[in-house]
DRENPA-694967 format. One line per field, with one value per residue (C-alpha): x, y, z; residue in one letter. Coordinates in steps of 0.02 Angstrom, whole numbers. Example, Ala and Ser with C-alpha at 12.3 -4.5 7.8 and 13.67 -1.06 7.14 Angstrom:
! DRENPA-694967
east: (615/684) .
north: (-225/-53) .
up: (390/357) .
rest: (a/s) .
END
This chain:
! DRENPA-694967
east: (1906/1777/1690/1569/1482/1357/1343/1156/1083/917/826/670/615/539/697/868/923/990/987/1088/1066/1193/1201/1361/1360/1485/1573/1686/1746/1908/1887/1831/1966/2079/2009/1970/1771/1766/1643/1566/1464/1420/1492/1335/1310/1422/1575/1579/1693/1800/1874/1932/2055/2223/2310/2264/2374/2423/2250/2201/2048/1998/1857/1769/1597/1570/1629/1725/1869/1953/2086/2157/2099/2235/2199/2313/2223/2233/2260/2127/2103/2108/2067/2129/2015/1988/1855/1783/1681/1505/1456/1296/1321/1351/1488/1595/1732/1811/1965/2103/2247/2423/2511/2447/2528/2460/2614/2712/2907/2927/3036/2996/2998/2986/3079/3226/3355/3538/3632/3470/3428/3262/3221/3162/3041/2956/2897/3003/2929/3044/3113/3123/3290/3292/3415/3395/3471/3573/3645/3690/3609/3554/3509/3418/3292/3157/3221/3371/3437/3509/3570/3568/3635/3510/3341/3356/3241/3267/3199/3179/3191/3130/3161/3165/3162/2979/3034/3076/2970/3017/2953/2991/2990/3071/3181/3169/3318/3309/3130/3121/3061/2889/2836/2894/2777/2645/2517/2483/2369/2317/2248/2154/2093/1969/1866/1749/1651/1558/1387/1326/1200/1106/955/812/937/1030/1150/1260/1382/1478/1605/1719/1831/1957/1962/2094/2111/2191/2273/2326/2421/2354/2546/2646/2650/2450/2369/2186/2062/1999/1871/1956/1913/1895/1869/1703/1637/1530/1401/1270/1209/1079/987/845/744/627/637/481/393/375/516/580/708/832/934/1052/1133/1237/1383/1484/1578/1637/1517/1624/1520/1550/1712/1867/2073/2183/2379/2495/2703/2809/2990/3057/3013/3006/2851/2674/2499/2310/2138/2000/1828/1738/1552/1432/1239/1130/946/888/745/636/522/393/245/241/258/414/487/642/724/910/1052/1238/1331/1486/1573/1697/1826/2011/2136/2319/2433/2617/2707/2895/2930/3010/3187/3251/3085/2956/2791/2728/2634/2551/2437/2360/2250/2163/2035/1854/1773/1596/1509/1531/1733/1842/2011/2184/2255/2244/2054/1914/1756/1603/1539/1346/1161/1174/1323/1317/1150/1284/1353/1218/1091/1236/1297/1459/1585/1753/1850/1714/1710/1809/1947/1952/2104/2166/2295/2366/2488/2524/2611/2694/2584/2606) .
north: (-2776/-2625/-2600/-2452/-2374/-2215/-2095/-2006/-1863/-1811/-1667/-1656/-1475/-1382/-1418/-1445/-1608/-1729/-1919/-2019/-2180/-2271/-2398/-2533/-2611/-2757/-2864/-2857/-3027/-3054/-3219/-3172/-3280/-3153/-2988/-2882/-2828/-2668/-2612/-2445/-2375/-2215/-2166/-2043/-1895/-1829/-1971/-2117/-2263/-2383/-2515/-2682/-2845/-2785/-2942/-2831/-2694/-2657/-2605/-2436/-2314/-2202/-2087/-2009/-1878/-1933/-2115/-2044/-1985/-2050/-2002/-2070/-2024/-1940/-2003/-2136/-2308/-2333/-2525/-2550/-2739/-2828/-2726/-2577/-2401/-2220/-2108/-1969/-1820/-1851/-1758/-1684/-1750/-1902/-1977/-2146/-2255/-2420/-2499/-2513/-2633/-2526/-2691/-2781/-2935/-2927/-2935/-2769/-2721/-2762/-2777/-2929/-2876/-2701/-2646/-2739/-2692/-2644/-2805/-2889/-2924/-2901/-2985/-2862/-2957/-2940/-3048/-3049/-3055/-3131/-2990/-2840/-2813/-2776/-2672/-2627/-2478/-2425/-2595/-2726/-2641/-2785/-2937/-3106/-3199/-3110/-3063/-3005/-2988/-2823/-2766/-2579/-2510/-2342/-2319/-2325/-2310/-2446/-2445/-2569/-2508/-2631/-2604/-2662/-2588/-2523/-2407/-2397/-2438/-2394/-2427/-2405/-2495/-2432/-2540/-2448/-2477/-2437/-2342/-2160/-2177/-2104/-2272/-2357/-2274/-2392/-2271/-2093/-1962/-1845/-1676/-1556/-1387/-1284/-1140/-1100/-958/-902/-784/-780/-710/-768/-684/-790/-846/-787/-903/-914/-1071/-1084/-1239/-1268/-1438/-1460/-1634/-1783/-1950/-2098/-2172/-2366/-2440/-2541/-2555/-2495/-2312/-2302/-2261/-2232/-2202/-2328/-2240/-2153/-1970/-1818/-1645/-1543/-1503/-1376/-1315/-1184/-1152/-1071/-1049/-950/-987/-870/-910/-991/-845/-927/-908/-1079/-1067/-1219/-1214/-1358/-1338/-1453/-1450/-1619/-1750/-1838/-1951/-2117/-2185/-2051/-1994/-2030/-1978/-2085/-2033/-2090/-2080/-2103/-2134/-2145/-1986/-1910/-1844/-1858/-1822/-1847/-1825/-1803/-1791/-1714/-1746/-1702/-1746/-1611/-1541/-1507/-1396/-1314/-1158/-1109/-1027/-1027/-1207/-1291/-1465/-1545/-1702/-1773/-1774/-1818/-1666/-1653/-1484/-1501/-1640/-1592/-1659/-1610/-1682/-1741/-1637/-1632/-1729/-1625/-1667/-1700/-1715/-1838/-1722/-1666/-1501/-1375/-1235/-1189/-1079/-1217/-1164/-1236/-1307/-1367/-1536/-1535/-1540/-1707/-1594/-1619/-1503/-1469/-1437/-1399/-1441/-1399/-1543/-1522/-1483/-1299/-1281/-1370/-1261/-1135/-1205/-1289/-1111/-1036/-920/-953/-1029/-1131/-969/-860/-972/-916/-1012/-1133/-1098/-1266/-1323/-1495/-1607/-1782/-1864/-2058/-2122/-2276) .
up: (-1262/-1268/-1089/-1099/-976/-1001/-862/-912/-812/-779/-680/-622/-577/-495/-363/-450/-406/-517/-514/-600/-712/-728/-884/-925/-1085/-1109/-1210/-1335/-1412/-1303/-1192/-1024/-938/-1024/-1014/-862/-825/-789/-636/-593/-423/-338/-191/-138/-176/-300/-351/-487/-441/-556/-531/-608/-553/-474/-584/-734/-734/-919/-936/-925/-900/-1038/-1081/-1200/-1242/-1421/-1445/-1583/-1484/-1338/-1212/-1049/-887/-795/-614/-570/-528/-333/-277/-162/-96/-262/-383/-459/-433/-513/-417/-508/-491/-553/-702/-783/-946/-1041/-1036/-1093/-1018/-1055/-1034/-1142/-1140/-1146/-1208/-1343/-1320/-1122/-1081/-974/-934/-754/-589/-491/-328/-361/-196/-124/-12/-45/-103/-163/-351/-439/-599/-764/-865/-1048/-1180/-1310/-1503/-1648/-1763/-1599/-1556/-1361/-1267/-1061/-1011/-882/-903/-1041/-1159/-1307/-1213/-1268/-1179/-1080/-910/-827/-649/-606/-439/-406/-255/-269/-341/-534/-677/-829/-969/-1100/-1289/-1439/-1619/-1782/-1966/-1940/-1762/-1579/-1429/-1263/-1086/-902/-749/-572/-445/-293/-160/25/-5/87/247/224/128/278/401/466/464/436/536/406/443/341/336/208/196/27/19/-128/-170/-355/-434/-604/-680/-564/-435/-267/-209/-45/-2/158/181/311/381/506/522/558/459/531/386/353/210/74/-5/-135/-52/-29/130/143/277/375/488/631/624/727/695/613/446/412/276/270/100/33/-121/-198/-352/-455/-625/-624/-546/-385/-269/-202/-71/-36/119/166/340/461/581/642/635/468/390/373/236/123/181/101/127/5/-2/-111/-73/-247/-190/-344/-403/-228/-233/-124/-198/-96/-134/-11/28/191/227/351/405/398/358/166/171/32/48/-51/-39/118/149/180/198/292/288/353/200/213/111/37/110/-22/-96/-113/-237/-242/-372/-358/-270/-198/-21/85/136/324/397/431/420/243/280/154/106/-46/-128/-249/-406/-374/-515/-526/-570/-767/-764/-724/-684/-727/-614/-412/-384/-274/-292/-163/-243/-166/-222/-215/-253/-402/-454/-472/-602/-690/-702/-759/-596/-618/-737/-662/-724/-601/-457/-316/-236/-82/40/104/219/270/388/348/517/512/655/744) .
rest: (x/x/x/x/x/x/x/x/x/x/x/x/x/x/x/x/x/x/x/x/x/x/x/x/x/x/x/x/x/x/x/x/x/x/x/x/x/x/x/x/x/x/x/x/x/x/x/x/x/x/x/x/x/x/x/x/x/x/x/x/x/x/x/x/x/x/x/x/x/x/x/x/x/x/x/x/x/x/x/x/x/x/x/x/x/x/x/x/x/x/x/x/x/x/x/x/x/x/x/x/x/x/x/x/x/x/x/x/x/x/x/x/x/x/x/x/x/x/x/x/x/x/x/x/x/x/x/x/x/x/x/x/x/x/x/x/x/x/x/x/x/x/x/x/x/x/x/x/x/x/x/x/x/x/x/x/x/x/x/x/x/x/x/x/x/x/x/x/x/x/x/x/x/x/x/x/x/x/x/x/x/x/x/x/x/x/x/x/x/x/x/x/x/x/x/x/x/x/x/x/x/x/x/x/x/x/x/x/x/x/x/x/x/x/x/x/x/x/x/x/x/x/x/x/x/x/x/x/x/x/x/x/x/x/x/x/x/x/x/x/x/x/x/x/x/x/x/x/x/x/x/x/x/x/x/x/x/x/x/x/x/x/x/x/x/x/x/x/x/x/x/x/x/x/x/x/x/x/x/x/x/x/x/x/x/x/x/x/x/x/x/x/x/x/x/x/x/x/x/x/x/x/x/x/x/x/x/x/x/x/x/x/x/x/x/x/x/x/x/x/x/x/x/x/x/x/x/x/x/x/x/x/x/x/x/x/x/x/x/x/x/x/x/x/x/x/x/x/x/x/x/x/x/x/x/x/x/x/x/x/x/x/x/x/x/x/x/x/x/x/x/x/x/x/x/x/x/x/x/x) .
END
């Protein structure tokens, strides 16, 4: 099953703001019953959501500029409720995504229950095919039949190899014994700090972006190691930016300013805790209302906006050992609104700061770097 959707951009000058159209295009010959529909929606201003039925998960996100070439998406689908979810930074360019199934036969390598204590069993599972020759390791190695109980008394990795005269599949699938602790917290309060700073200059324009957070998310589990943020917040954001605009040959001057409280609506903190591979990753986004204004001529206009002082993402990294809080600081890249990252980012992620960017004041190799600093606490 082929589910496209086309992410267009359009501008409309003489102020740089750009408002997206979004367009889905389905279906692909696959009975519905049997194939996942893919869904996509904004989370204002500046992030594209994902998301498709959590029963579904041998199906995968992937992406392409061209429709000739496609590759995976490297953010890891979140479970959120019932359904599976990849946010991404909004771009300024066409784009295309669909899902793909990882497994033709719809059918995945699995641990069933996933975690269990010491002394419990978990079943592996697969669907076996006549002619494949199947062999689980650590363990029996060839079995018959599709499933086996195993009983490991630590966390241990199994795969599951299949092979005939034509080659060698293999997969994975984790059973995780006596999980670390921090999956066991109930909740998390998770506390961030940033500070961006950047002036650029382009032949017509003068920028000037100021971003600050120091805010605290309550966390609460959605399970299997995810904890997101449910509303509870305290702490300020701050933005003062400020652009000018001549190319034209009249100067128009956009200044976006505000100081507060997180916006819950547009707010996010999701962390994830990977026991098996001991590691922790987060991503993050901090907003704040504030006043848009535009000058020119002498004549200017205001109105309320919610901006984004900057969203945060920080890939797997190692749990510490012997404590309970998961602290860090980093000096993270910033990249602007035409790159979907692979790597720890940060992006301001905002109207003028994305003018940066798009009238060509700076490049993600120019841009200078957030510092950013954080404490995730097990709260009750």
């Amino acid at each position: 099953m082929n589910v496209y959707v086309t992410v267009i951009e359009s501008t409309n000058r003489p102020v740089k703001r750009f408002f997206p159209l979004l367009c889905v295009v389905t279906l692909a010959g696959v009975a519905e019953a049997a194939s996942p529909t893919l869904s996509i929606s904004r989370i204002p201003p500046a992030s594209l959501q994902f998301s498709w039925p959590s029963n579904f998960v041998d199906w995968q996100l992937i992406s392409s500029t061209n429709l000739a070439t496609w590759q995976s998406v490297t953010q890891v689908p979140l479970p959120l409720g019932n359904a599976l979810v990849v946010l991404l930074p909004l771009t300024n360019k066409s784009g295309y995504f669909r899902l793909q199934q990882t497994n033709s036969s719809g059918c995945v390598f699995r641990a069933t229950p996933p975690v269990i204590a010491s002394g419990a069993s978990s079943v592996l599972s697969w669907c076996p095919v006549a002619g494949l020759t199947y062999r689980v390791s650590p363990g029996p190695g060839i079995v018959a039949g599709g499933s086996l109980s195993v009983s490991p008394t630590v966390t241990t990795l199994y795969m599951l190899t299949a092979s005939n005269a034509l080659g060698v599949v293999t997969n994975f699938t984790p059973v995780i014994v006596n999980p670390c602790g921090f999956a066991n917290a109930s909740n998390w309060n998770a506390t961030l700090n940033f500070t961006y700073n950047q002036a650029a200059t382009a032949p017509g324009f003068n920028f000037t972006v100021a971003r600050t957070a120091s805010v605290t998310f309550h966390l609460t589990p959605f399970g299997g190691g995810i904890f997101a943020f449910d509303g509870t917040a305290n702490g300020t954001v701050s933005i003062n930016d400020n652009e000018d605009d001549s190319s034209s040959g009249t100067l128009i001057t956009t200044k976006v300013v505000g100081t507060g409280p997180l916006v819950p609506a547009v707010s996010t903190f999701v962390l994830s805790i990977d026991c098996v591979h001991g590691t922790y990753n987060f991503s993050a986004i901090a907003a704040v209302d504030g006043t848009e204004t535009f000058i020119s001529e002498g004549m200017s206009s205001s109105s309320p906006t919610t901006a984004i002082a900057g969203q945060v993402a920080v890939l797997p990294r190692a749990l510490p050992v012997g404590v309970s809080t998961i602290t860090g600081f980093a000096t993270l890249p910033t990249v602007g609104p035409f790159t979907i990252p692979t790597n720890d980012y940060f992006t301001p992620n905002d109207v003028v700061a994305n003018d940066m960017w798009v009238d060509g004041a700076l490049t993600d190799a120019t841009a200078a770097p957030a510092t950013v600093s954080w404490s995730l606490t097990p709260a009750p």
